[in-house]
N, C-alpha and C positions, 0 to 999 in steps of 0.2 A: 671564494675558492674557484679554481681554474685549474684543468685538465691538460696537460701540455703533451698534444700526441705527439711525440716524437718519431722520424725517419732517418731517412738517408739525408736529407739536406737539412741544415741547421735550421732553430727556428730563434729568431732575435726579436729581442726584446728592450725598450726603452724604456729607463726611469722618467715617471713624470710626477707632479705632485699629486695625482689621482692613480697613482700607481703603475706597475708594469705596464707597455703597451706595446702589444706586437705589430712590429716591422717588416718589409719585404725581405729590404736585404739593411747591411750596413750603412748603404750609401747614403740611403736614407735619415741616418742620424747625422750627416757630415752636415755643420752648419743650422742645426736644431736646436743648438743649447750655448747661450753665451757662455763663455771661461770668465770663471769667479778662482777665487781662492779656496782649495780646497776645502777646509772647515767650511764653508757655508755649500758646498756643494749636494748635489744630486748622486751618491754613488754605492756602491756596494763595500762599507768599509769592514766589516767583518765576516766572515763564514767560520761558526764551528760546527762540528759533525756529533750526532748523541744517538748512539744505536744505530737505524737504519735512515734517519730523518738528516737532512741540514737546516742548521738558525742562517737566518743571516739578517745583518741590522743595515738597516739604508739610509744612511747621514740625511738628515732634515729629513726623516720621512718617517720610519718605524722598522717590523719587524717582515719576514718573507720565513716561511717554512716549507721544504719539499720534499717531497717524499719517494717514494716507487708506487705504482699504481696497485697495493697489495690487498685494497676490499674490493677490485671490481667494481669499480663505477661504471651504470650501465654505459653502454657506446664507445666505452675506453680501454685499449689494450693493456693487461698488465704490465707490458714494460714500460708504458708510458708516466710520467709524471703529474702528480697532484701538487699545488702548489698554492698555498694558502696566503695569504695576505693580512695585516693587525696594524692598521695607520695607528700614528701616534698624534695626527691632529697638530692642532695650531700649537701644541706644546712644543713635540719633535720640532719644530719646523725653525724655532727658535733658539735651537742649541746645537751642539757639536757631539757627534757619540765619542765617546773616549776610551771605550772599553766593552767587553762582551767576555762574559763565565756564567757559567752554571755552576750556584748557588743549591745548596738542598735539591739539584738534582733541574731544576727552575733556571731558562735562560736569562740570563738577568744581565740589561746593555744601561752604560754609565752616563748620564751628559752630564756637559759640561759650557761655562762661556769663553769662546773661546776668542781674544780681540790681540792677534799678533800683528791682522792685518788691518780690522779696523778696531780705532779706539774706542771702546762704548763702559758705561757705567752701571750694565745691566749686569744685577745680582746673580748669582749662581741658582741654577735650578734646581725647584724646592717641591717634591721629592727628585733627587736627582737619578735613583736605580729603576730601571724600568722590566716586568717583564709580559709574558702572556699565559694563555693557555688552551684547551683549545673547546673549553668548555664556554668561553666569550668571546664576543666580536671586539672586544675593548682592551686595552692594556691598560693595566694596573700598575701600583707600585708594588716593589719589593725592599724589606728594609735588610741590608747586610753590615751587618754588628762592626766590624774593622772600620766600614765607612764612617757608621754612625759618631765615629770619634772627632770627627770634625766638621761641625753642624754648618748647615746652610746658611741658616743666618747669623754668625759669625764669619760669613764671609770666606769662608771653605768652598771649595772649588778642587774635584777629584778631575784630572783628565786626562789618566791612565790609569788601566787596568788592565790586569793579564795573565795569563798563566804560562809560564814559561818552561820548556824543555827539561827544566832538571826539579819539575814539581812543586814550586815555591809559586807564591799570588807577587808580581811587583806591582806596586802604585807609587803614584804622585801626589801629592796635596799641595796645592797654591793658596797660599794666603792674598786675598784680594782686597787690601788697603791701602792708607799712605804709607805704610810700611808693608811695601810687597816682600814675599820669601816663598820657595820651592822644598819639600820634604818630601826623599827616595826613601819609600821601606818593601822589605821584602818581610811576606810571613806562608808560614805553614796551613793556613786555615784561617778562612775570613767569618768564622763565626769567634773570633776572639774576642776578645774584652780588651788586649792590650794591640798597641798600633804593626808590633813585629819589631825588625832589625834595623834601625835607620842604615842608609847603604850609601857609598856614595853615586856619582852621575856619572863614573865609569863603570862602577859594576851594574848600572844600569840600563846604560846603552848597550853591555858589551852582551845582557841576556835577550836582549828583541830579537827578534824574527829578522833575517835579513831576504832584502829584495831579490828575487833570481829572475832573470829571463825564463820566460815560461811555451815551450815550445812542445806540438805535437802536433802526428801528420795530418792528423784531420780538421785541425783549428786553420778558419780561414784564413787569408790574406786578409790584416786588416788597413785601412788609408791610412795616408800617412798624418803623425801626430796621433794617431792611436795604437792603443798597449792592452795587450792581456793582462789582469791581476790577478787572478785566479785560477783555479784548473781543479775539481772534485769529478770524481764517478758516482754517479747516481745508478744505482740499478745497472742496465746495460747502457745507458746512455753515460753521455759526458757533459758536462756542463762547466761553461766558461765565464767570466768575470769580461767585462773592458772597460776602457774608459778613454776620451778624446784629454790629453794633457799635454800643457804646454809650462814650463818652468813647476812652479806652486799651482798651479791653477786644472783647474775641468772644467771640460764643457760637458759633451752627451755621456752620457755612463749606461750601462746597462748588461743584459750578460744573452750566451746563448746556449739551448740544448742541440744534442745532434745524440743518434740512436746509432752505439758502436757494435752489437748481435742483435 
């Protein structure tokens, strides 16, 4: 757990494999982190919001939860940020997140192998639904019933999961054999028994999230080759996503607060 007093000037933060580490400024990250291929990257690939908290899941690495400084930690202003950290260990480190929902209420992020860029013969990760809580320092699994339908070892490989703006779950399921094959379904509820709607790979693209430019007047200038991906309010503060990218690829990733009242 970490305290993030926020002010008038941002406070940045780099992804490392020992987690968050705070930075002077950005310049600082320019040149910190070789460019790989995104799946095997360092980055901030999910934020979702549940009450007053954000989840957020950090590709190769685990979970980040933040919150408003709402019990008064001594020495810490209540507008400021608490901010919890749940590694996932040589597990995380070894796979691609593919997805992030709450499940029974329970953050719950998906891996997956992901070898578009390199070819590898490593099986799909067994349990592959991950979540936490905040009663342990550890993440656990969690098992979500729709998943279960296409076992690990059978060579099932989920890696997409979502929830989408018109309230439906979509996934993907790869078949990972001599006979490879891809299955789009959409369902109402992943505590099912049955897989949903097979859909096709237009109505499945055309439900994602799409990319916007993300701009506001108090988000720094950042160097060039780096991009906001994010933008949430925390409390009175703001907090920002980035990332150094160049075609497929990241280098440094990390995000920053700044106190907006």
């Amino acid at each position: 757990m970490a305290v993030l007093q926020t002010g008038e000037y941002p406070l940045w933060f780099l992804l490392t494999e020992e987690g968050p580490v705070h930075i002077e400024s950005i310049e600082d990250a320019v040149y910190s982190m070789p460019l790989v291929p995104w799946p095997y990257a360092l980055h901030i690939r999910f934020i979702e919001k549940n009450e007053d908290a954000f989840f957020l899941v950090v590709n190769r690495d685990g979970f980040l939860k933040l919150l408003p400084n709402t019990e008064k930690i001594s020495g810490a202003d209540q507008s400021d940020i608490v901010m919890y950290r749940f590694s996932g260990g040589e597990f995380f480190k070894s796979y691609t997140a593919g997805g992030f929902v709450f499940y029974e209420n329970q953050p719950a992020a998906v891996l997956y192998t992901d070898n578009r860029f390199i070819d590898t013969a490593e099986k799909p990760p067994s349990p592959r639904t991950w979540t936490f809580n905040m009663n342990s320092n550890s993440i656990f699994p969690i098992n979500i019933p729709v998943l279960q339908l296409f076992p690990e070892d059978e060579d099932w490989d989920i890696d997409t999961l979502r929830l989408a703006a018109d309230g439906f779950y979509y996934y993907r399921a790869v078949k990972k054999n001599s006979n490879p094959a891809s299955f789009m379904y959409r369902t109402d509820t992943l505590g099912n028994s049955s897989k949903g709607t097979e859909i096709s790979i237009d109505t499945f693209y055309n439900t994602a999230p799409r990319s916007t430019r993300i701009n506001h007047p108090l988000l720094p200038v950042l160097p060039e080759g780096f991009v906001y991906t994010g933008l949430e309010m925390i409390g009175g503060n703001l907090f920002a996503s980035w990332e150094e990218q160049t075609d497929y690829s990241i280098g440094a990733a990390g995000f920053l607060v700044i106190k907006l009242y």
